[in-house]
PLY file of the C-alpha trace (Angstrom):
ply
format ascii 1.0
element vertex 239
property float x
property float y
property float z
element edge 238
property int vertex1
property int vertex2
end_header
27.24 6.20 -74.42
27.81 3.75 -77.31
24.07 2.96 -78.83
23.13 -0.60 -77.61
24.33 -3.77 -79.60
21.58 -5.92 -80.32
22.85 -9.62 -79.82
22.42 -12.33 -82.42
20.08 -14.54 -81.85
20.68 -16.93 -84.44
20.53 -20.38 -82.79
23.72 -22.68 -84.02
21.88 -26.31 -84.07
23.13 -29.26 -82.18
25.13 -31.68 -84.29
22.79 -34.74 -84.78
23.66 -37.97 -83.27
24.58 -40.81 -85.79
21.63 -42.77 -86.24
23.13 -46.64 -85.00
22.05 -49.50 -86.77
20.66 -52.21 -84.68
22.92 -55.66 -85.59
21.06 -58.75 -84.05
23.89 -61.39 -82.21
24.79 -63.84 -84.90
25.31 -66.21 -81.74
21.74 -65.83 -81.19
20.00 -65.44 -84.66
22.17 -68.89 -85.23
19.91 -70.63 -82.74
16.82 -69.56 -83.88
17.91 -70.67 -87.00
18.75 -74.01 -85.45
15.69 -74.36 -83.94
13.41 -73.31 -86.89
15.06 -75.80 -89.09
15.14 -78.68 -86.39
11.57 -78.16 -85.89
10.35 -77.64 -89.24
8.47 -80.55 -91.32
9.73 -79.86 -94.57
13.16 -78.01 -95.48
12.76 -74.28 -95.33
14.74 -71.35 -97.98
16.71 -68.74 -97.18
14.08 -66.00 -97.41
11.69 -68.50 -95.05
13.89 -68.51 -92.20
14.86 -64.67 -93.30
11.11 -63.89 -91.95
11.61 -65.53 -88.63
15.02 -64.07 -87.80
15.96 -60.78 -86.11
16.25 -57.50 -88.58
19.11 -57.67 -90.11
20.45 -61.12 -89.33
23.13 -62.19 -92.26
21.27 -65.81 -93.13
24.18 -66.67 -95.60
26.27 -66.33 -92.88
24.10 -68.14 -90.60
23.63 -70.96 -93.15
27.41 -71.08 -93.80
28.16 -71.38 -90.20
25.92 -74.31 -89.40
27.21 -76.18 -92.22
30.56 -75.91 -90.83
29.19 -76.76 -87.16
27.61 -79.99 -88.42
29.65 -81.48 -90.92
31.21 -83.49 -88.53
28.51 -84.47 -86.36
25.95 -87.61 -86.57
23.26 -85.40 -88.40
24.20 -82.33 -91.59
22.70 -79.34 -92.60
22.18 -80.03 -96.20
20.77 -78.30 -98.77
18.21 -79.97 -101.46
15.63 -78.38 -103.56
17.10 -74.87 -102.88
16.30 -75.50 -99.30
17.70 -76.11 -96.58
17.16 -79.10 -93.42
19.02 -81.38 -91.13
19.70 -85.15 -92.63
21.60 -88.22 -91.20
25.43 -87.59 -91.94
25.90 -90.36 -95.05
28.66 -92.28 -93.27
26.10 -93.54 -91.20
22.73 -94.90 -92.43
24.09 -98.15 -91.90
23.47 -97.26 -87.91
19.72 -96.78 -88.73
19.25 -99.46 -91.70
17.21 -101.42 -88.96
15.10 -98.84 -88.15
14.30 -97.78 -91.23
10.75 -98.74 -92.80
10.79 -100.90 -96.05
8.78 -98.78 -98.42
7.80 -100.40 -101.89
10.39 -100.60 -104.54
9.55 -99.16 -107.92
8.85 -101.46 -110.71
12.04 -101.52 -113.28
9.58 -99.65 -115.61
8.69 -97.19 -113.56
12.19 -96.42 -112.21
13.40 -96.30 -116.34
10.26 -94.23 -117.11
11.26 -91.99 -113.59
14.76 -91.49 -115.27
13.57 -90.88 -118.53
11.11 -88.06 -117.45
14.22 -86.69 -115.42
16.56 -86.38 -117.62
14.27 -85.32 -121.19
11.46 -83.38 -119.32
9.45 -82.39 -120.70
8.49 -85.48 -122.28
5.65 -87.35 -123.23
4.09 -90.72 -122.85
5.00 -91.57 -126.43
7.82 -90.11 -126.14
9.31 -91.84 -123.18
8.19 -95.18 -125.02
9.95 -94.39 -127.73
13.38 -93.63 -125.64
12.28 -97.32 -123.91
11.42 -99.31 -126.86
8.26 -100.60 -125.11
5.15 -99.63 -123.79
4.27 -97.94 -121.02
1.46 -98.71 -119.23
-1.35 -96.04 -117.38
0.04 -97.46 -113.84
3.50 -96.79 -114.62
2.91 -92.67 -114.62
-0.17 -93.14 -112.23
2.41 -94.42 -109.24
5.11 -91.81 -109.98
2.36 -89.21 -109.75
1.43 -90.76 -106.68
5.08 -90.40 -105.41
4.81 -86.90 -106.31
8.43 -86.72 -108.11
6.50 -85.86 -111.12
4.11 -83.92 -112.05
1.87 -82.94 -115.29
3.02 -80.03 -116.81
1.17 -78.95 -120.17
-0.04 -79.90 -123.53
2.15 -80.73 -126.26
1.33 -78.47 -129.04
1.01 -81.55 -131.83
-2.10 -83.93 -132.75
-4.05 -85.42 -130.12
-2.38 -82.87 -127.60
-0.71 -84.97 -125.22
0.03 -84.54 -121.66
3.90 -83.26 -120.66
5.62 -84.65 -117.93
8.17 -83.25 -115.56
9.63 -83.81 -112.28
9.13 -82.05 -108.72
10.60 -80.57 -106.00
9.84 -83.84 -103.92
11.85 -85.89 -106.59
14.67 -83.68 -105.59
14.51 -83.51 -101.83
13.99 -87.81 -102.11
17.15 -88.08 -103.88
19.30 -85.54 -101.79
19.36 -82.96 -105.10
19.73 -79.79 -104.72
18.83 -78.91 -108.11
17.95 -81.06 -111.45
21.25 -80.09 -112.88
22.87 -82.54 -110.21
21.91 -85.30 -111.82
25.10 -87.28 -112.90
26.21 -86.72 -116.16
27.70 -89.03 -119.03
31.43 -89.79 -116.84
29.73 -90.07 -113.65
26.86 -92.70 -115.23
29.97 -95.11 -116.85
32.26 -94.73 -113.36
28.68 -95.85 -111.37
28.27 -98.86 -113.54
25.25 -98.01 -115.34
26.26 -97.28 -118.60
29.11 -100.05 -119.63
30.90 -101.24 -122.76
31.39 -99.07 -125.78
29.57 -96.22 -126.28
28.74 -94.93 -129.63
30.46 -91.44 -130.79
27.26 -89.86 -130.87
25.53 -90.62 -127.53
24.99 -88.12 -125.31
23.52 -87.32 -122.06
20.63 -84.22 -122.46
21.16 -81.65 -119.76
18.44 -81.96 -117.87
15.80 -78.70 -116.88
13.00 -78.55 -114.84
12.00 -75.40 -115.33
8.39 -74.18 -114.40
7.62 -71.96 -117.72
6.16 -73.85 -120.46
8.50 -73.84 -123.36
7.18 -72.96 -127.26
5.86 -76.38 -127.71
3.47 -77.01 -124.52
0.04 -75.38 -123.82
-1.11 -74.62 -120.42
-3.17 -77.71 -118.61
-6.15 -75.56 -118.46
-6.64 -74.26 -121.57
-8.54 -77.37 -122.24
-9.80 -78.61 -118.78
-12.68 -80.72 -120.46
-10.57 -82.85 -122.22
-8.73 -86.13 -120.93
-5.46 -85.74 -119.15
-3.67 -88.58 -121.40
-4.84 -89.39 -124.80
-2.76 -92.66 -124.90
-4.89 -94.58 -122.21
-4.51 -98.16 -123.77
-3.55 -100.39 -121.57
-0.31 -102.17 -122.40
2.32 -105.03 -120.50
5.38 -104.05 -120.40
8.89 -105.18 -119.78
0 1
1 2
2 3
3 4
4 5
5 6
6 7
7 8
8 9
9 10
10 11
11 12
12 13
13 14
14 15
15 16
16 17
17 18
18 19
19 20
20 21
21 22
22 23
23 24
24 25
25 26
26 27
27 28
28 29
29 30
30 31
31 32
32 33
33 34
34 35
35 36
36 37
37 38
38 39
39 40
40 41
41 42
42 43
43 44
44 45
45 46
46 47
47 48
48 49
49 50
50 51
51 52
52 53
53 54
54 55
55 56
56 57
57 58
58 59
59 60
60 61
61 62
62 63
63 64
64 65
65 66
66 67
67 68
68 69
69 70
70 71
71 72
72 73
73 74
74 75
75 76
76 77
77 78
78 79
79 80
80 81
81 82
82 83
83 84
84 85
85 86
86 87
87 88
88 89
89 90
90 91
91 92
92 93
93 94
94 95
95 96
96 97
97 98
98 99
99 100
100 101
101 102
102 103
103 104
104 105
105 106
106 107
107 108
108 109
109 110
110 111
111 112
112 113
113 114
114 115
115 116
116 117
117 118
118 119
119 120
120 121
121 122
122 123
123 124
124 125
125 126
126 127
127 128
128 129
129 130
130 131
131 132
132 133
133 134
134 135
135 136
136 137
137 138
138 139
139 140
140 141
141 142
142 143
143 144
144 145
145 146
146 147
147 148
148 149
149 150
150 151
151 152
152 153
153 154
154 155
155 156
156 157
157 158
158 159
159 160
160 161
161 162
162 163
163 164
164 165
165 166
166 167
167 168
168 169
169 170
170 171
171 172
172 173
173 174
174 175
175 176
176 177
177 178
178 179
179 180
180 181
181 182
182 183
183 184
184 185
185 186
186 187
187 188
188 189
189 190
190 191
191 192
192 193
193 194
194 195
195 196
196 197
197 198
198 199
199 200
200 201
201 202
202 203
203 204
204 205
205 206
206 207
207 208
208 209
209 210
210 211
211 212
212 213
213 214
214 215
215 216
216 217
217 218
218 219
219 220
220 221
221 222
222 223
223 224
224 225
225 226
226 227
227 228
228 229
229 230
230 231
231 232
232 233
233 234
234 235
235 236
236 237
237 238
């Protein structure tokens, strides 16, 4: 007899099965989205409504697709402040001018001392009266702080220390910005009307930043929290 064969016993293993990555409905994740940004009180970012969404939902996409969907509808998804939110197509506020509330216009000096902050920030009292040839007065900055489009930002690093100015993420979301850089430049300023006649060979328009870092020449607000905000508290008319 032949001597016994002892089997092999070595077990082949299964092939794994390929591990299937869920993929949320974009139909779906789109009305969440939709329904998050309807409901929301303030205009929400990417990586907000990124939280609230399925796993793996594509939010550009989501975003993208919306935009389309409502650009030709009574209300847009627009996005200001690096955020996103639902406003009243442009083409129609006259529809809702009656409904609107009349809210308090800014003084001429506080809508030049607004611009001026804007476009130079950061910038200081003395400095913005210098840009305006006349004073500025305390309620002037007081009523744009209470706007909240600006905001104090540090200490200029010269004599006396002065407060810096600079605008906020309110001031951008008020005037449908979606970042400072929107502002109009020197071509879009003449064709609006607001800068007319000849204009000298060296004028320029700064490029405007609104940047959260202090730069070389500010201190931090609370290096010196003892001390008054604004060292230039006189109280002065102005034009």
């Amino acid at each position: 007899m032949l001597p016994d064969m002892q089997e092999d016993a070595t077990e082949v293993p299964e092939a794994e099965a390929p591990e299937i990555s869920h993929v949320p409905d974009h139909g779906e994740a789109m009305r969440i989205a939709e329904a998050l940004l309807f409901a929301a009180p303030a205009p929400l970012s990417a990586d907000e409504l990124s939280g609230r969404l399925p796993e793996g939902a594509d939010v550009e996409k989501i975003l993208q697709d919306l935009t389309e969907l409502y650009a030709p509808r009574g209300v847009n998804l627009v996005r200001v402040a690096g955020k996103w939110t639902f406003r009243t197509a442009g083409d129609l506020s006259f529809v809702l001018a009656r409904d609107v509330v009349e809210q308090r216009r800014l003084s001429r000096a506080a809508m030049e001392t607004l611009a001026i902050i804007a476009y130079h920030q950061p910038v200081t009292r003395a400095e913005i009266e210098e840009i305006r040839g006349v004073a500025t007065s305390k309620g002037t900055i007081d009523t744009l702080l209470e706007t909240g489009w600006i905001r104090l930002r540090g200490r200029r690093k010269a004599p006396g220390r002065p407060v810096t100015y600079g605008t906020t993420p309110g001031f951008l979301e008020h005037f449908g910005l979606d970042a400072i850089e929107d502002l109009p430049g020197l071509e879009e300023l003449k064709g609006a009307g607001f800068i007319e006649g000849r204009v000298p060979s060296d004028f320029s328009v700064p490029t405007p930043s609104d940047a959260d870092a202090l730069r070389e020449d500010e201190d931090p607000l609370e290096d010196d929290p003892l001390q008054p905000l604004d060292m230039h508290q006189t109280e002065v008319g102005e034009e």
